[in-house]
N, C-alpha and C positions, 0 to 999 in steps of 0.2 A: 769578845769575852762572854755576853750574854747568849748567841747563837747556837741554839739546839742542832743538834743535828739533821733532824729533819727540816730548819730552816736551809741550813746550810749545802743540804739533796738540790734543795731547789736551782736550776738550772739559770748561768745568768744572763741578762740581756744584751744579744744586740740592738735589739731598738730604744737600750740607754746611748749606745755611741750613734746611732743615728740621731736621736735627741742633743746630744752634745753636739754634733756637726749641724742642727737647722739651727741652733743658736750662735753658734762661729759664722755660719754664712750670714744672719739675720745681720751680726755686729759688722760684719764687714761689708754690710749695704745691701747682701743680694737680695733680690722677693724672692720668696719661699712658694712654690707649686710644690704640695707637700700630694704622694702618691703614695704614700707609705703605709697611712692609716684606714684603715675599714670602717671609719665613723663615718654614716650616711648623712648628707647635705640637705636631705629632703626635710620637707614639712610633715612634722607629725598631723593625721586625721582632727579639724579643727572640731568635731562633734566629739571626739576625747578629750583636746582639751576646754572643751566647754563642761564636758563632766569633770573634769578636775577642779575648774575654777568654783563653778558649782560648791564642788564637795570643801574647797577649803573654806569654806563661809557656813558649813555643818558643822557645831561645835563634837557631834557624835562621830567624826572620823577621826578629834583625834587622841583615841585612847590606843593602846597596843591595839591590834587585831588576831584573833583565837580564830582557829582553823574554822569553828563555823562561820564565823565571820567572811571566810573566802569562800563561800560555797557560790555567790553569783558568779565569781569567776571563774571555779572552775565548771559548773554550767556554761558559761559561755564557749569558754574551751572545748569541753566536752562537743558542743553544738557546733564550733567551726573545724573539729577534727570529723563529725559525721558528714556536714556540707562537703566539705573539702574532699574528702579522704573517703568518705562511704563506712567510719570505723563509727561501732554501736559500742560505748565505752561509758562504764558507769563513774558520774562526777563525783561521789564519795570516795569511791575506793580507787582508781585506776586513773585519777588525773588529781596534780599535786603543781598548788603555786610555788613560784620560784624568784626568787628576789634577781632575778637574770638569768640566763643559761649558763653561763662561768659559774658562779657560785654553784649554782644547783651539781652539775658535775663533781664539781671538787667536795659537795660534803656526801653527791651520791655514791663515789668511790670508797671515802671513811664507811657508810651504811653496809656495802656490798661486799666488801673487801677485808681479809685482813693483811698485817705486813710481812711480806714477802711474794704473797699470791699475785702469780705472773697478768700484767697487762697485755694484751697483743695491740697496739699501735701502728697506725700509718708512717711513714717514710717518702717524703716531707708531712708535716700535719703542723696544726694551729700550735704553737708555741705552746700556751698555754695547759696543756693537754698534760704536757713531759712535768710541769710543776702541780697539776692537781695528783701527779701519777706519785711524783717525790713525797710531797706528803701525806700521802697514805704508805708510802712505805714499801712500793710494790716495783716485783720484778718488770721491769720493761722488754719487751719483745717485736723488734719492728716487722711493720709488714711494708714491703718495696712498693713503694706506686710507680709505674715504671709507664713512658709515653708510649710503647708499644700494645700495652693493655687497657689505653684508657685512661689512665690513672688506675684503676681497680686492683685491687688483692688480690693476689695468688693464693687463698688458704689453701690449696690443697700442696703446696711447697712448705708450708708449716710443718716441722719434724713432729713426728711419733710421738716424741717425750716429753713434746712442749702441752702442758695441761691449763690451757687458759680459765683464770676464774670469770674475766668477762675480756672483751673487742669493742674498741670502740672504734666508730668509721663517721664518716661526714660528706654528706652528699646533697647538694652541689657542694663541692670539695674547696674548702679552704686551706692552701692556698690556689689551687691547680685550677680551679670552677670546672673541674670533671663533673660527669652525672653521672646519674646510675638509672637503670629500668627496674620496675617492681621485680623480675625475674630472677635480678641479681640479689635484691633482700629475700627473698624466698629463697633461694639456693643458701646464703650465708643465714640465714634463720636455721635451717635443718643443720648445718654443718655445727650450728651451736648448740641446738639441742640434743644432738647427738653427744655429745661430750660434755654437757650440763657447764656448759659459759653461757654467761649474759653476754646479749648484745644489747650495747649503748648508742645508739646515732642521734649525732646533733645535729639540728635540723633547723637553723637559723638563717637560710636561704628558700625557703620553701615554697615563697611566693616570688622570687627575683629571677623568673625563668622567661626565657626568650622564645619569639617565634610560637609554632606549636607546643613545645616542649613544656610538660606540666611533672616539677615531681613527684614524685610517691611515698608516703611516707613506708617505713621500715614495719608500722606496725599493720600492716594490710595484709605480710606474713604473720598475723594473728598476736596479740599482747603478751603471751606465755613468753615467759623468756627476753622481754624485748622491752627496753624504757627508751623513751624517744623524747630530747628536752629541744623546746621551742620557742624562740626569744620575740618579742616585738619589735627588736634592736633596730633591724634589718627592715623584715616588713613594712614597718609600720612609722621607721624614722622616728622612734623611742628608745635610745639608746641609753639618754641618760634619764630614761625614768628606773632603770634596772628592774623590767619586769619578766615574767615568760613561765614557761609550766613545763611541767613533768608528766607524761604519758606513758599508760603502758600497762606492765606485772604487776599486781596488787602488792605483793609480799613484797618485790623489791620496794616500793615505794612505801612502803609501810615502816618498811630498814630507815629509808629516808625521811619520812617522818619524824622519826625516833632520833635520829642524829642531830635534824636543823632544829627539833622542839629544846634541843639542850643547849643551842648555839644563838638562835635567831627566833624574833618574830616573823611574820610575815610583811609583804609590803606594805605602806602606809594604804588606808581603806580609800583616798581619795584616786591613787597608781591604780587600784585595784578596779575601779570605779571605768577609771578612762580607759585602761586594758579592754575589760568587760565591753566596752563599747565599741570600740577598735573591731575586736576580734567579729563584730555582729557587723559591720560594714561590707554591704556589696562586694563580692570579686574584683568590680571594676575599679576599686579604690587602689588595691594593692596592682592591678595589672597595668593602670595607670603610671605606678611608681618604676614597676619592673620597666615600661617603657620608656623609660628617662634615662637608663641606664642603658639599655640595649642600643639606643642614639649613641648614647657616647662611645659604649662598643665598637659603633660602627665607625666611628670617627679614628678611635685610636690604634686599634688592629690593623687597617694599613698603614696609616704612617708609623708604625714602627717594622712591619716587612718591610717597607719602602727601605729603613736603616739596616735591611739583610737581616733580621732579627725572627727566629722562628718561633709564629704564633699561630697555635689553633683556636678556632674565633670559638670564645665560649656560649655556653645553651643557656648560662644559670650564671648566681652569683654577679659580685660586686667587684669581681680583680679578672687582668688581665696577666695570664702566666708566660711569659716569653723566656724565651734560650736563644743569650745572646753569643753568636759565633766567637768560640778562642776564649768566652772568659773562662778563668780558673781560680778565683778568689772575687766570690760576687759578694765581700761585705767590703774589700778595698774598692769597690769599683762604685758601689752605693753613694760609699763615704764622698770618693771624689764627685761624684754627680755631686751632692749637692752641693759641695764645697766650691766646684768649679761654677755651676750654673742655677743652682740655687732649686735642683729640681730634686727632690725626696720618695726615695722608691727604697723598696723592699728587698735584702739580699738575700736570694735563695736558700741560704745557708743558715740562716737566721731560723727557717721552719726543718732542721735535718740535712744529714749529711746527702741526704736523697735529693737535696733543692737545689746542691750546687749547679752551678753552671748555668742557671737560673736570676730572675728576678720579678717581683710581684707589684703591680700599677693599681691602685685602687680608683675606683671612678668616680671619685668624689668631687672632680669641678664639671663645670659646662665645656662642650664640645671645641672652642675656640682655645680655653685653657688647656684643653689635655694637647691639641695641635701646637699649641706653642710649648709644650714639655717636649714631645715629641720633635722638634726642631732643634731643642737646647739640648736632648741626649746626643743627639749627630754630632754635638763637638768632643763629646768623651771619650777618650781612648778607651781604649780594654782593657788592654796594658800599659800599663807608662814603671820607668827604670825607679824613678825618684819616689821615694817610699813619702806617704805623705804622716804626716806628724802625729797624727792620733793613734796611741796605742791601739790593737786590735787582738780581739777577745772571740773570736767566731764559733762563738756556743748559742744552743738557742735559748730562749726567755722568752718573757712577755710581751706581748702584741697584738696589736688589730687584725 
């Protein structure tokens, strides 16, 4: 009755019927190896949270927080995007706090956008993405990630007629853990400035890179034109602090100012405080983390070839993208995993009609537990005749 329309845009979840199925298997005894969510297991930086505990014992953090208020962080920002990145980025104007990278997107879209102005989007991409897109009101337009290219875009398959007001891309690539090389954000930087779109890239993988492999951020093709939002989520095993920043175009971020000052404060000053600090920690802290992750890699990448299941071993990122042979409805096949064996994965289809035939592992236990998921997926059929009881809705929504 009360549902606006634009509530109603918004696309709906399958990772509510996955939710509904760990709670069926939870009741009928099974243990739950949930693989489904992208919430890191790691220890946030204990030098954060000693700023945090710190700042909750300063009666002065806790009044609202005013943009000057955030200026240490975004100094800090500013200073681990110059270490990092080699980018000379002014912290007034050109870097902007963000109560998360989801939030930030979804009010950066309202700033940049108006409704109907076409989105160009990934196919698969992070769920989330299609519902910041709905409520701004705007045309969607997919771009194929296809496993012959990489995962990467074809913009120049983009028609004539299609006039994007911005692209948003995600590298390392949620769901796929594709990457991408500076050369590739320099090539789609020019193809967007030529036709005056914003390029958006989220960049909440930036530190979770394997081996040699170091990303690059998007604005190293130069700020003009280019906002780049950066979460601790990931990093820094701060997920539920909801902190991260905005990088980039002054104007565009200016737009964004002007939208979150009508909507939102900023993060409490004590988040602000432990970010700040975080972001000022050694390389070796985040490469440390990345390393915990690349273990498990290694652990689960074969044993799921071992099950004939085709995986290319990721460079980046916290998921493992597999295509398993013969499936063709990977949110029935999701469901039965857990249902049957209590183990909780991702169905392809869940991120795009481009993810079928897929499914996404998040690495979020120790190497012993992803081996015993990996053992309990080998009892599941692909297929089976007998349709299992849970209504099924294979549209995408919100998720990890």
């Amino acid at each position: 009755m009360w549902a606006s329309k634009r509530a109603g845009a918004v696309p709906g979840s399958v990772f509510a019927l996955m939710d509904a199925a760990k709670a069926r298997a939870r009741a009928a005894g099974q243990s739950i190896i949930d693989l489904s969510i992208g919430s890191s297991d790691g220890h946030p930086p204990e030098a954060a949270l000693e700023a945090l505990r710190d700042a909750t014992r300063d009666p002065s953090t806790y009044r609202y927080p005013l943009f000057s208020d955030t200026q240490p962080l975004r100094e800090a920002a500013a200073a681990y995007l110059r270490r990092r990145f080699g980018l000379a980025l002014d912290a007034s104007t050109e870097v902007f706090p963000l109560i998360g990278a989801q939030e930030g997107l979804a009010h950066l879209l309202l700033a940049v956008t108006d409704p109907g102005d076409t989105l160009l989007l990934p196919d698969p991409c992070y769920p989330p993405y299609l519902g910041a897109a709905a409520i701004a009101g705007l045309r969607v337009v997919t771009l194929p990630l296809r496993p012959e290219r990489g995962f990467l875009p074809d913009l120049g398959a983009v028609p004539e007629d299609v006039q994007p007001r911005a692209v948003l891309l995600n590298y390392p690539n949620n769901p796929t853990s594709a990457v991408a090389e500076r050369a590739f954000f320099e090539e789609t930087a020019a193809w967007c400035r030529e036709r005056g779109t914003l390029l958006i890239h989220d960049h909440p993988y930036a530190e979770l890179t394997f081996g040699a492999y170091r990303a690059p951020s998007a604005l190293e093709a130069g700020a003009e034109g280019i906002v780049e939002l950066h979460s601790l989520s990931k990093t820094h095993h701060m997920g539920g602090f909801r902190v991260g920043f905005a990088a980039g175009d002054r104007d565009a971020l200016a737009a964004l100012a002007r939208v979150k000052g009508a909507v939102d404060f900023h993060p409490y000053l004590g988040i602000q405080r432990a970010a700040a600090v975080a972001l000022a920690l050694p390389d070796e802290v985040t490469r440390a983390g990345a390393a915990v992750f690349e273990q498990r890699r290694d652990t689960l990448v074969p044993a799921l070839r071992a099950l004939g299941w085709e995986v290319t071993l990721p460079q980046a990122s916290m998921f493992v993208w597999a295509r398993v042979p013969g499936l063709q409805d990977s949110v029935t096949y999701a469901l039965r995993a857990v249902e049957k064996t209590g183990v909780a994965l991702s169905p392809g289809r869940a991120f795009g009609e481009g993810g079928e035939g897929f499914v996404r592992l998040a690495l979020v236990h120790p190497p012993a537990v992803l081996l015993e998921a990996a053992r309990k997926l080998a009892d599941v059929p692909v297929q089976e005749e007998a349709p299992l009881l849970t209504p099924l809705t294979p549209r995408s929504g919100q998720g990890g």
